[in-house]
N, C-alpha and C positions, 0 to 999 in steps of 0.2 A: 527786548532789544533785538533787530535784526541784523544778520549780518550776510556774509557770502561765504558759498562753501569753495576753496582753493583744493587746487589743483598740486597730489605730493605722488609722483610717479602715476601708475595707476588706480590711485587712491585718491581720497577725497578728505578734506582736513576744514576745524573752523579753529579761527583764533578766537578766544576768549580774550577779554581785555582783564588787565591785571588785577583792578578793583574787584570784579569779581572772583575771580580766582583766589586773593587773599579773603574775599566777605565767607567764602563757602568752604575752604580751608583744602579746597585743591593744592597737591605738590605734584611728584612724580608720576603714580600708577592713580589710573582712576579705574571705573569699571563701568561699563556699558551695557544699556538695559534697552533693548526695544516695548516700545507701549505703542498702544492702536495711534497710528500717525504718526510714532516720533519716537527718539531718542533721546535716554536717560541716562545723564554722566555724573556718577557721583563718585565721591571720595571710597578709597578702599578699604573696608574696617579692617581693625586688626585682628588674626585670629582668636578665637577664646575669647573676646573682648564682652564683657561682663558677666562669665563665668563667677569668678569671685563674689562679685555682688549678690549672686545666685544661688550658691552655694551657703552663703550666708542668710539669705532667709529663708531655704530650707530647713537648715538647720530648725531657725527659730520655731518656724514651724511645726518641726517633729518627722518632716518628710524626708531625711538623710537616711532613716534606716535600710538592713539591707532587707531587697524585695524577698529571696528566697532562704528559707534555713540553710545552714553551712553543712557540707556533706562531708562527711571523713575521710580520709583516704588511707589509703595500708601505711603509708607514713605515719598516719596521725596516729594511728591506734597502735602501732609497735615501736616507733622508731621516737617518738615528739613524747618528750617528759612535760606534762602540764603540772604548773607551780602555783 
């Protein structure tokens, strides 16, 4: 689709037409990306966004363990009743 770029102060703006904007799930914030020739506007993920899902098949996997042994501290060994 081509369009014109408008004039917003000393900036330069495009309108997107509506149909697109709802086909690609643009709202408020988007985020802007330069690539060789041009500019890329996509929707702004949300943060952590499929963490969860992530975390879940580590698990399955066996890969949630922790990386390094647990080191004691003078707490642990005088103070911390282990049950």
């Amino acid at each position: 689709m081509k369009t014109r770029l408008v004039r917003i102060g000393n900036s330069r703006g495009v309108r997107i037409p509506k149909p697109l904007l709802d086909q690609v799930g643009l709202e408020e914030d988007v985020e802007l990306r330069v690539v060789e020739n041009g500019i890329v506007i996509s929707a702004v993920g949300a943060p952590r966004a499929g963490w969860g899902e992530a975390a879940k098949l580590a698990h399955a996997r066996g890969d949630d363990g922790l990386l390094d042994e647990p080191t004691l501290t003078r707490f642990d060994e005088t103070e911390w009743e282990w049950r």
